[in-house]
C-alpha positions in Angstrom: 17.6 48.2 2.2 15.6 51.3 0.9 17.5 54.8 0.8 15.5 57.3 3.3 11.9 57.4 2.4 11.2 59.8 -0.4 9.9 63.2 0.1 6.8 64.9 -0.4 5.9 64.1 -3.9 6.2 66.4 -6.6 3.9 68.4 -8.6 5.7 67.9 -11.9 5.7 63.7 -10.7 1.8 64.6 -10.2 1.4 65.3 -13.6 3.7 63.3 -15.4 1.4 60.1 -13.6 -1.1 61.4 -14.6 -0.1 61.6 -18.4 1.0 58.0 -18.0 -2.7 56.8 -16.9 -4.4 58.8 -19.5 -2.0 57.7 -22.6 -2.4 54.1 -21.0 -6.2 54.1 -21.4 -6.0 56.0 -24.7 -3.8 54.3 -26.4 -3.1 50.7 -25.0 -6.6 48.8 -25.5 -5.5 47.9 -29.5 -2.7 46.9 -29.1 1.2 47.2 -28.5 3.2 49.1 -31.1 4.2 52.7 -30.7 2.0 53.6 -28.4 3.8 51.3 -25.8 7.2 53.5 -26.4 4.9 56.9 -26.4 2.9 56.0 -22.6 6.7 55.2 -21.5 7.8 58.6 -22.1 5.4 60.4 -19.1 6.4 57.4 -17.3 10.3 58.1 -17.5 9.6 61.5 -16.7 8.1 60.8 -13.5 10.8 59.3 -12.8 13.2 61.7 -13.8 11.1 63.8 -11.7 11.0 61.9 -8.5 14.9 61.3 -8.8 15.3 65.3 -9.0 13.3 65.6 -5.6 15.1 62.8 -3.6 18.5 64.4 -4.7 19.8 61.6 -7.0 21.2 62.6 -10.6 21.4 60.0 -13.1 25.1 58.5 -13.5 26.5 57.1 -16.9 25.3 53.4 -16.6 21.8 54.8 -15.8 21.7 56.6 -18.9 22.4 53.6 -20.5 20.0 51.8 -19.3 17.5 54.4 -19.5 17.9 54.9 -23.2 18.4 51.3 -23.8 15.2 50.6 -22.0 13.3 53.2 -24.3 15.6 52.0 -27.3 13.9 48.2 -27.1 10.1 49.3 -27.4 10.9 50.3 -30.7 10.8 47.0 -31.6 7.1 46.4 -31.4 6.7 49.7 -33.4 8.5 48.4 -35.5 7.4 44.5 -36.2 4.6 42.3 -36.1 5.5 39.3 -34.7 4.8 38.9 -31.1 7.8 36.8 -30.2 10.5 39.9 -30.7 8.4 42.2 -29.2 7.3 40.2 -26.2 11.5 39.6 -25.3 12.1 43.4 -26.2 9.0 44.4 -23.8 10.5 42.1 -20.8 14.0 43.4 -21.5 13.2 47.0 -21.2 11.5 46.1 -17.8 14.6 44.9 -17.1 16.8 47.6 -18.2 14.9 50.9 -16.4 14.4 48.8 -13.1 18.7 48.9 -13.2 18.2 52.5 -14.4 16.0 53.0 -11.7 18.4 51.0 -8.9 21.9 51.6 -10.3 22.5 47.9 -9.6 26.4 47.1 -10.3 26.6 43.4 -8.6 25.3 40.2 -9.9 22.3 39.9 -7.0 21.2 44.1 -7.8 21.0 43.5 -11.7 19.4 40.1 -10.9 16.6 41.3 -8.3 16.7 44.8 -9.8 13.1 44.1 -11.3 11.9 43.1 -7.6 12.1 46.7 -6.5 9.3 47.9 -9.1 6.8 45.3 -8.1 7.9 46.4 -4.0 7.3 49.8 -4.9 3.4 49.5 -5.8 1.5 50.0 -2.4 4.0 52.6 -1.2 4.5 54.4 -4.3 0.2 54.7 -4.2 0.2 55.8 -1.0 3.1 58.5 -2.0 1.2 59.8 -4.7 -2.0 60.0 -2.5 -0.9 61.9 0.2 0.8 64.3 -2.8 -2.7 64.8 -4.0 -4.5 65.3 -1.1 -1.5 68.0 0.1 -2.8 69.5 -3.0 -6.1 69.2 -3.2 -7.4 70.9 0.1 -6.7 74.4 -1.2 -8.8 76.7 -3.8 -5.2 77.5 -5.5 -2.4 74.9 -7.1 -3.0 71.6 -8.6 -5.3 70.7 -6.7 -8.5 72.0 -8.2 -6.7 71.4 -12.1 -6.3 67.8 -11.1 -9.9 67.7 -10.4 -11.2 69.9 -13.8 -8.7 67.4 -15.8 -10.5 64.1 -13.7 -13.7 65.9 -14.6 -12.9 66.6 -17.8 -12.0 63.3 -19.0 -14.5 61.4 -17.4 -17.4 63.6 -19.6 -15.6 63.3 -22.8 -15.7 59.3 -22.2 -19.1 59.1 -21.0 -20.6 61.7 -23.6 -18.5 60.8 -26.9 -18.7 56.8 -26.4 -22.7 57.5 -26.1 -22.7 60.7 -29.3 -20.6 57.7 -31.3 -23.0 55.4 -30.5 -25.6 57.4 -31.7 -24.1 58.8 -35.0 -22.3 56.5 -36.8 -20.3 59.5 -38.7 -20.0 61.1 -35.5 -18.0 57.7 -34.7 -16.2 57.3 -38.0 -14.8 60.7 -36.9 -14.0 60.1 -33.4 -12.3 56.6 -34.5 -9.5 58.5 -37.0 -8.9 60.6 -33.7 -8.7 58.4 -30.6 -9.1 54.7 -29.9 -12.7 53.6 -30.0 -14.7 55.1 -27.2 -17.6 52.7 -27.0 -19.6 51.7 -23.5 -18.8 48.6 -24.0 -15.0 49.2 -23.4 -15.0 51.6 -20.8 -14.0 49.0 -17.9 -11.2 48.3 -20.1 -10.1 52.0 -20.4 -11.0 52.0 -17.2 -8.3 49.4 -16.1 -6.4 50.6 -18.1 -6.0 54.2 -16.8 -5.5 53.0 -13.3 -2.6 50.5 -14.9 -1.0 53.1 -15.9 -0.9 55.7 -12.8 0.3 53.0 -10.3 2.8 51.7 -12.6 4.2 55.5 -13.0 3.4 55.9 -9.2 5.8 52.8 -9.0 8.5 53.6 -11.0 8.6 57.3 -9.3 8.6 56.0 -6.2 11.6 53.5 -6.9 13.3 56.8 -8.0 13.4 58.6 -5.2 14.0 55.8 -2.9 15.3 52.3 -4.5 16.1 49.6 -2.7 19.9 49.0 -2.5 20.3 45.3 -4.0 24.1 46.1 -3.9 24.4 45.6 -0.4 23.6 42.4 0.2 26.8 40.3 -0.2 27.4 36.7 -0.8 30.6 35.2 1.2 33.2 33.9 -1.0 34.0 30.3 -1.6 36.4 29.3 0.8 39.3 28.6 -1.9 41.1 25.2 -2.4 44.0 23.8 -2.8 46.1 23.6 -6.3 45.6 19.7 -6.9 42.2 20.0 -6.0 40.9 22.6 -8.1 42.9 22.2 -11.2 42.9 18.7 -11.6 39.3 18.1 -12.9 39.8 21.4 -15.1 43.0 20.5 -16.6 41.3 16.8 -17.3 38.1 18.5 -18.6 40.3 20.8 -21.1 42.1 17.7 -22.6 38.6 16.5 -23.3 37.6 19.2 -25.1 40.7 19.6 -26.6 40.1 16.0 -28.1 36.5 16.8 -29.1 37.4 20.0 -30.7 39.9 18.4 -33.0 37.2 15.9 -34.1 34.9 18.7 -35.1 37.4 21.0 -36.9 38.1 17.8 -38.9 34.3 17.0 -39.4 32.6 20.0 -39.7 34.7 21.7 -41.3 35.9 18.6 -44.3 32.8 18.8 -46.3 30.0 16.2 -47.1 32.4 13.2 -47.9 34.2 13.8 -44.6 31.1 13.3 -42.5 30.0 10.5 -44.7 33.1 8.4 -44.3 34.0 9.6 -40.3 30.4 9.2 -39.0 28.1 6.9 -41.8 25.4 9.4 -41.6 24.0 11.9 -43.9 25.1 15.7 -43.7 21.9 16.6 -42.3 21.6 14.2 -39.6 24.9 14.8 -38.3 24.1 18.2 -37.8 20.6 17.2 -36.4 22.4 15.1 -33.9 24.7 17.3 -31.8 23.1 20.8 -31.7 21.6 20.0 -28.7 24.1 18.5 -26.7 26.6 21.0 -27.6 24.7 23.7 -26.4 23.8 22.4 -23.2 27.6 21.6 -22.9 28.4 25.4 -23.3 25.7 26.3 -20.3 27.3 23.5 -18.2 30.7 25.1 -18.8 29.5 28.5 -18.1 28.6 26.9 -14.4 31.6 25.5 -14.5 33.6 28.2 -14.4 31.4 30.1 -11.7 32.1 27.6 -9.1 35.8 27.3 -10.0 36.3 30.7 -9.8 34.2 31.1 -6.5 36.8 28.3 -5.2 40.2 29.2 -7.1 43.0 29.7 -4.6 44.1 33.7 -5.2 47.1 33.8 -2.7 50.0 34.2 -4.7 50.8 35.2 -8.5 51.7 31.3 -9.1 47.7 30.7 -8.1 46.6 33.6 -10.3 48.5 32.9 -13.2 46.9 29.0 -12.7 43.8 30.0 -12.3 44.5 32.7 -15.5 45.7 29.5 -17.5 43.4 26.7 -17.3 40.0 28.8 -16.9 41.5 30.6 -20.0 42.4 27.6 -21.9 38.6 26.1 -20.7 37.1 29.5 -22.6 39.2 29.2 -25.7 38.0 25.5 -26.0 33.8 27.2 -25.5 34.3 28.9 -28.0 35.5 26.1 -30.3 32.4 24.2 -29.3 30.0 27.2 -29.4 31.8 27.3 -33.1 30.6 24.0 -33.7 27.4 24.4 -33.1 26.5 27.5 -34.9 28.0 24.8 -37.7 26.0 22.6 -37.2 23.1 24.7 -37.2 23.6 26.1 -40.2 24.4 22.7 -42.2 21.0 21.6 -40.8 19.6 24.7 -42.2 20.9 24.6 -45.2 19.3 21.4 -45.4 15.7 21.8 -44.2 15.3 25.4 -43.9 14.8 28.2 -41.0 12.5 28.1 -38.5 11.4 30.3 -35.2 13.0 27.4 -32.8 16.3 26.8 -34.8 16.8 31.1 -35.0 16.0 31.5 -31.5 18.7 28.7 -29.9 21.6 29.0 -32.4 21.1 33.3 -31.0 21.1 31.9 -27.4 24.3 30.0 -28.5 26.4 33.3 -30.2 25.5 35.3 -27.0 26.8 32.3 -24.7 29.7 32.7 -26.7 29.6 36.8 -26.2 29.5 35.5 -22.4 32.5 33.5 -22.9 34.6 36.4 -24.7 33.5 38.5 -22.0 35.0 36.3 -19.3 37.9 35.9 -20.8 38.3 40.2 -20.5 37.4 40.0 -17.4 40.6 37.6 -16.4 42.5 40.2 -18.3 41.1 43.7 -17.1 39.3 43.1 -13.9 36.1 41.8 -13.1 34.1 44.2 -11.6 32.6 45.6 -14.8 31.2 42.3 -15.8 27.5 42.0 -14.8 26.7 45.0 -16.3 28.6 44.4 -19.7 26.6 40.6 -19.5 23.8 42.7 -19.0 24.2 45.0 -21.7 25.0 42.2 -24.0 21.7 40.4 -23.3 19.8 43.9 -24.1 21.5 44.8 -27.4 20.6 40.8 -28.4 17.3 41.1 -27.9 17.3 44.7 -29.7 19.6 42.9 -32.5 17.2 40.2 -32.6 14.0 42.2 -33.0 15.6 44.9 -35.6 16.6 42.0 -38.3 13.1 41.0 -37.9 13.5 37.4 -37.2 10.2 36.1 -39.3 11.5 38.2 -42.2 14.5 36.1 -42.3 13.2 32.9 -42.4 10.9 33.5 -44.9 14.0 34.9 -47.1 15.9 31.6 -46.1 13.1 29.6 -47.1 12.3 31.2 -50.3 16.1 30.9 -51.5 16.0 27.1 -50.9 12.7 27.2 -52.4 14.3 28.9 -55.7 17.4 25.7 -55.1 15.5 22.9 -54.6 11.7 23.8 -55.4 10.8 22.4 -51.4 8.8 24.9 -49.6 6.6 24.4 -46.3 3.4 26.1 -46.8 2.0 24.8 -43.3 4.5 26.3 -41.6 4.7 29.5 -44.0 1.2 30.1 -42.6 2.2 30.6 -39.1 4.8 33.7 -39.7 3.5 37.5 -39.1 3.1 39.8 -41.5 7.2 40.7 -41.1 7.4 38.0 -43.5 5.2 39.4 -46.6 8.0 41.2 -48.4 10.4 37.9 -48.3 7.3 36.1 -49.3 6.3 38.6 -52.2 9.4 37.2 -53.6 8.0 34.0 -54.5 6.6 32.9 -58.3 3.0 32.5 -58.3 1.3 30.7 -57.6 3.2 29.6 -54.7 3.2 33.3 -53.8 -0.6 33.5 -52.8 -0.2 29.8 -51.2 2.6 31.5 -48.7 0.8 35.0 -48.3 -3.1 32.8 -48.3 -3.3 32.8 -44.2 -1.7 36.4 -43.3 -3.4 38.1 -46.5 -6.8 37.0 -44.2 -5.4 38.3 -41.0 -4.9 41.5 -42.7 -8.2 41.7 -44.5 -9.7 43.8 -41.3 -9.9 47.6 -40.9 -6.5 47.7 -39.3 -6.1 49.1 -35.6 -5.2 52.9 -35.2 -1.6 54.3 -36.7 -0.4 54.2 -32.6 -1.5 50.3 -32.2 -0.1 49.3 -35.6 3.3 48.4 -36.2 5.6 49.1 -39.9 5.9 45.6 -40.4 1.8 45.2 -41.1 1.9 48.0 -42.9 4.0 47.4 -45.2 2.5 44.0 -45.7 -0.6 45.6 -45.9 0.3 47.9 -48.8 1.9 44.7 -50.9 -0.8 42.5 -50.5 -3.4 45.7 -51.5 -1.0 46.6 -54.8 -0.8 42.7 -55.9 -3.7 40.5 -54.4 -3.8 36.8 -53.2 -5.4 34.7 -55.9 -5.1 30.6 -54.3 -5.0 27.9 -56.5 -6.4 25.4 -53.8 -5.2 22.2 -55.9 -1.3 23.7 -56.1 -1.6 24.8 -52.0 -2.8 21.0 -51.4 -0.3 19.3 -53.5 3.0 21.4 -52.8 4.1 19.9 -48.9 7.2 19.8 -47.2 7.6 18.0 -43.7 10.9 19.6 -43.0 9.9 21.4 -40.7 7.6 19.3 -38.3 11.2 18.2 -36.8 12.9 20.7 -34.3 
């Protein structure tokens, strides 16, 4: 399913992989921040590169996913938890591999990745004949490849033993480049040949990706009127019935769920969350299969098919509606945390699905992988710019500043995204929240490449107005709110 295999490999490919490995071995051993976005940039190049060579030119949607792809790795540059960063880091895999492909179906942006992790044993092999080509001669790269492999390997060997032999000597290096001691160099190592055959990799799947488009799954054999619309129509009254329940709950205030349901405001919201998001994913499968088996013959069967599968998205939404409500009621009651952000954003882009759908029924469909695609990327960019951590610690001090209740424990286990929220708070509950991430900070720091704004700007609070604990208040002042989901 490969296009022809590439040609010879380029000079400019040569040294843009080569760029890629060193930056990699540089810059990567501290830590992922911006030096993630600054090794991608040789990387992309390569591949810009390699593209030029096999005769491709990059079309809109592989812009798009190019940029976007680059766009997401600002995200660990920019914040210190790990959870954003980690989603944005697998995201922007996702996106360049469909930069890379130009996937359009649902199986090419789904197995897009695959052709990245194919491309490792060929794309060495490319690049190795490329250097040998070149390295036989007394002119061309060739004998500059070897001075810069040269080069590199005495300015690791000699300046990790100088810095271990002068510690100034080593203070200096340090504000320079990443630490260069003997003890790391397998690391750096590993790290450099990371680096060339993932560029190696992503070059080759440039110049010759594999074409996921092709393969084709048959359509459903479609079925009759009665058949297929039956159980939908049924499965709208339903939620048609349900719906009409929740506007009147949810939406009544306390002393309408105290007199519909008996329980307390909280507990109703507790209750449903769950179920009402796993009934949006089951509708979303829903309407795959009735679409893959809708009878299309005639205008009566696509307005039908229009009508009830529109009706069944309208009615989503409702639900999706309700449970963002519900969420937030339980919030309001017991406060933010990383597992109630995370699912009530995996519910607003199910409903962003659902919209979506419900375009497609009107414009077309063959547009809609990639826009579900696209909408799953600027999420996970969306999620990682508001800084999730910082939000919860600024929901959690305003119901701190209502009701006096704050979580400590849990306080303790946010990154250092959540200092300026938590600066916000009176002492000494202040030093209590900032006790545990104050400690984490208390280190040297990792270089300005490996360190992200978030921990530095929690660094620079914590140094103008220090953490002094009162142990007794830190022991005293619980709240179990938030040892439940």
């Amino acid at each position: 399913m490969r296009l022809d295999p590439p040609g010879p490999v380029r000079t400019a490919t040569l040294w843009a992989v080569l760029a890629t490995g060193l930056l990699s071995m540089l810059l990567l051993g501290d830590g992922l921040a911006l030096n993630l976005l600054i090794v991608a940039v040789p990387a992309t190049l390569a591949a810009h590169f390699a593209a030029q060579k096999g005769g491709r030119r990059p079309r809109a949607w592989s812009l798009v996913w190019g940029v976007g792809g680059l766009g997401l790795l600002v995200v660990p540059a920019l914040r210190d938890a790990g959870w954003p960063s980690f989603l944005a880091i697998v995201s922007s895999v996702a996106l360049g591999s469909l930069a890379l492909h130009g996937s359009r179906t649902w199986i090419g942006i789904l197995l897009s990745p695959l052709g990245i992790f194919d491309a490792i044993l060929t794309g060495v092999r490319w690049g190795w004949r490329g250097v040998r080509e070149r390295g036989g001669g007394a002119r061309g790269a060739g004998p500059v490849l070897r001075a810069v492999a040269v080069t590199v390997v005495l300015l690791v060997v000699f300046g990790a033993l100088f810095a271990g032999a002068d510690a100034a000597f080593a203070d200096l290096l340090g504000d320079l480049i990443p630490d260069a001691s003997v003890s790391g160099s397998p690391w750096r190592v590993l790290l450099l040949v990371v680096g060339v055959v993932g560029a190696l990799a992503v070059a080759h799947t440039a110049a010759s990706p594999v074409r996921w488009d092709r393969l084709v799954v048959n359509p459903g054999r479609a079925r009759g009127r009665v058949e297929w619309a039956l159980p939908l129509i049924v499965l709208n009254v339903l939620f048609a019935a349900f719906n009409v329940v929740q506007l009147t709950v949810l939406f009544g205030g306390y002393d309408t769920v105290l007199d519909k349901t008996g329980l307390s405001y909280s507990d109703y919201a507790r209750q449903g969350f769950w179920q009402l998001l796993l009934a949006t994913l089951l509708t979303l499968v829903v309407i795959v299969f009735a679409l893959r088996w809708a009878p299309r013959d005639s205008a009566q069967d696509r307005t039908l098919v229009r009508a009830v599968l529109g009706t069944l998205c309208v009615m989503t939404l409702v639900v999706v509606a309700s449970a963002v409500r519900r969420m937030d009621m339980y919030v309001e009651a017991y406060g933010l945390t990383r597992l109630r952000i995370s699912v009530v954003s995996v519910e607003l882009w199910l409903g962003v699905i659902v919209l979506l759908i419900m375009a497609a029924g009107i414009w077309g469909a063959q547009w809609l992988p990639r826009a579900v695609a696209a909408s799953a990327a600027a999420g996970v960019l969306a999620f990682g710019l508001l800084s999730p951590d910082a939000l919860i610690a600024e929901r959690n001090v305003q119901r701190y500043e209502e009701t006096g209740k704050f979580d400590f424990d849990y306080t303790r286990q946010l990154s250092a995204d959540a200092v300026p929220a938590l600066d916000e708070l009176p002492e000494p509950a202040r030093s209590c929240a900032l006790k545990e991430i104050a400690e984490g900070l208390e280190s040297d720091g990792e270089p300005w490449f490996a360190t992200s704004l978030g921990e530095s700007r929690a660094r620079r609070i914590i140094e103008e107005r220090p953490v002094s604990v009162d142990p007794g208040f830190c022991g005293e002042s619980r709240d179990d709110s938030y040892s439940s989901y």
